[in-house]
C-alpha positions in Angstrom: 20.7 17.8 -29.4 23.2 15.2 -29.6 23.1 12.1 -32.1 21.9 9.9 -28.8 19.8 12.2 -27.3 18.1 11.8 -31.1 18.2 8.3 -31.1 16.2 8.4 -27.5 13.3 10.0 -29.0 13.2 8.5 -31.9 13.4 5.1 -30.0 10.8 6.0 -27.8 8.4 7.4 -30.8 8.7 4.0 -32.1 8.0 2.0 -29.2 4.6 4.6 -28.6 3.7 3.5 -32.8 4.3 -0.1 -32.3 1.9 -0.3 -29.2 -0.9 2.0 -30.2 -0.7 1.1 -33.9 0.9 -2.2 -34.3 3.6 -3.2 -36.5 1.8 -2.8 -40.0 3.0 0.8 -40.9 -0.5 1.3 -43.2 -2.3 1.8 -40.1 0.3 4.7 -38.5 -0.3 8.2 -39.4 1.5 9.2 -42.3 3.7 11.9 -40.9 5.0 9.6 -38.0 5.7 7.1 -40.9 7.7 9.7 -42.3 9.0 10.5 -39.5 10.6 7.3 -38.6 11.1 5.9 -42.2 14.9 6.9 -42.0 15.6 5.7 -38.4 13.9 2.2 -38.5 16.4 1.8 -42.3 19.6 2.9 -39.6 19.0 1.2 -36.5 18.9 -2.6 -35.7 17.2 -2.5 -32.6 14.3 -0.3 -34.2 14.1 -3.0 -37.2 13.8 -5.4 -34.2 11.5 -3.8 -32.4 8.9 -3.8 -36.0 9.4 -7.3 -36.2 8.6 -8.5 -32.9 5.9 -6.2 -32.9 4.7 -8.1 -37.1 4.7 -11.3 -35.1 2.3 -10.3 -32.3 0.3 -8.7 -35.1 0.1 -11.7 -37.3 -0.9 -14.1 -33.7 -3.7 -11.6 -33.0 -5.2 -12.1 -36.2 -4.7 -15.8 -36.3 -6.4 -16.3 -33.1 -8.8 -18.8 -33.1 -11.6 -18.6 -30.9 -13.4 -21.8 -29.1 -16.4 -23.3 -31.5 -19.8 -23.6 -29.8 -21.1 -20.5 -29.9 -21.6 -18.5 -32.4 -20.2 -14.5 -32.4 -23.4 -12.5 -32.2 -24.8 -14.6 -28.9 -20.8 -14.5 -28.0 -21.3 -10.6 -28.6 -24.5 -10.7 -26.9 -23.4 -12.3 -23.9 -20.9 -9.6 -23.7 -22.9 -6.5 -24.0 -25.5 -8.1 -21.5 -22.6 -8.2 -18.9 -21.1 -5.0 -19.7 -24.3 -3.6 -19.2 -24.6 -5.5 -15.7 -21.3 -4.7 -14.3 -22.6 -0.7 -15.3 -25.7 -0.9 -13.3 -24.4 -2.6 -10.6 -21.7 0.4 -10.3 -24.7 3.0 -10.8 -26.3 1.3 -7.4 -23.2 1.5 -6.1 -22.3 4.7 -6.7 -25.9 5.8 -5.6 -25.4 3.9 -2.2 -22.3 6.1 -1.5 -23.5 9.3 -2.3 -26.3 8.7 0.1 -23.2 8.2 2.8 -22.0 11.6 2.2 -23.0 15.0 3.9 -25.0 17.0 2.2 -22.9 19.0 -0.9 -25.0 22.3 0.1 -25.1 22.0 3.8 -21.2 21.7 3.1 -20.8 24.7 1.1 -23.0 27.1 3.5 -20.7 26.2 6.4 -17.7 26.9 4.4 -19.5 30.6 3.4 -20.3 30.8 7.0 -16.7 30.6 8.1 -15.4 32.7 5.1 -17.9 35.0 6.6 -16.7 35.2 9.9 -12.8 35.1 9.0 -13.6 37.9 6.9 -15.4 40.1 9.6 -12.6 39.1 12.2 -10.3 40.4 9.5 -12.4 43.6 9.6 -12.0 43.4 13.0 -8.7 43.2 13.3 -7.6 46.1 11.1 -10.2 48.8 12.4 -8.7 48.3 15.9 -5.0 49.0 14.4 -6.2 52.3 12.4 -8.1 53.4 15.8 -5.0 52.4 17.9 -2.6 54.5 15.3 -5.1 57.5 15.2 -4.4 58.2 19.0 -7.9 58.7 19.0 -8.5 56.5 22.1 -6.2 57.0 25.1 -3.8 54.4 26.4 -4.8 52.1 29.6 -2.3 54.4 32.0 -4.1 57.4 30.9 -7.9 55.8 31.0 -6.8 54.5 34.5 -5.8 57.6 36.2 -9.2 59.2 34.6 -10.4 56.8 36.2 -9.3 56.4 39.7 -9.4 60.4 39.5 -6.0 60.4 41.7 -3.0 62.9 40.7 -0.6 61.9 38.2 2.0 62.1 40.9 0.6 59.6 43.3 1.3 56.5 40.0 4.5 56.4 38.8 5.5 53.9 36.1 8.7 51.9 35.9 9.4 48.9 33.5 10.9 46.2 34.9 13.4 43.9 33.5 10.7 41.1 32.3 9.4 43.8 30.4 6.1 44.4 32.9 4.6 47.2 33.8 5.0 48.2 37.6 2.7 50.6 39.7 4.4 51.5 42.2 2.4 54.4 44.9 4.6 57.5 46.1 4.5 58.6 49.3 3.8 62.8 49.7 6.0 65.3 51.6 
């Protein structure tokens, strides 16, 4: 790998610490701090990057949040809507499956038509192996057997669109 190509993934290994992490380096694993110990003493815009990211640490934490309440009701209030917003996507969720086809009903037509390909199939390659075998005559053959008339009153020629003409002979 070249030096740059280096610097890339070391760059974006920083960038992935900083956001899931934050800029204190206590709280990143301590092979990743390893790992990026030497580049963040190299590169300026990696020493950059860790302050920016020790500000927006240090205004999270210095946050102040609105008086009035205090945090358990604050806390309370919150669980009592997450726990809303879940039911109300349970009923939800209910509603729509009630929209939907039957899952089983699904599945047995889909076996159904598996089945049928499957017997088509079977179909499909006995009539080939018969056909092959020369077990069953061809349709010029079955049709003189048929008509019982002389092989020499049916001649066959093939004509230039590739059908088969029956043409009658007259006797002498």
């Amino acid at each position: 790998m070249t030096s740059e190509q280096n610097r890339q993934r070391d760059m974006e290994r920083l960038r992935y610490l900083l956001e899931v992490y934050g800029g204190d380096r206590d709280r990143w694993p301590a092979r990743e701090r390893l790992s990026v110990a030497a580049f963040l003493a190299e590169d300026a815009e990696a020493q950059r990057l860790l302050r920016e990211a020790c500000v927006l640490d240090d205004v999270i934490m210095n946050c102040q949040l609105p008086s009035g309440r205090s945090d358990s009701m604050r806390l309370n209030d919150l669980g009592d809507r997450i726990m809303a917003r879940a039911l109300a996507e349970k009923r939800q969720a209910a509603s729509f499956r009630q929209t939907l086809p039957n899952v089983r009903s699904y599945q047995s037509v889909r076996a159904r038509l598996w089945q049928a390909a499957t017997l088509m199939a079977a179909c499909l390659v006995t009539g080939i192996m018969v056909g092959q075998s020369g077990l069953v005559a061809s349709p010029v053959e079955q049709t003189s057997e048929v008509s019982s008339l002389d092989e020499e009153t049916f001649t066959t020629s093939l004509a230039d669109d590739g059908f088969v003409i029956f043409a009658e002979e007259d006797k002498i």
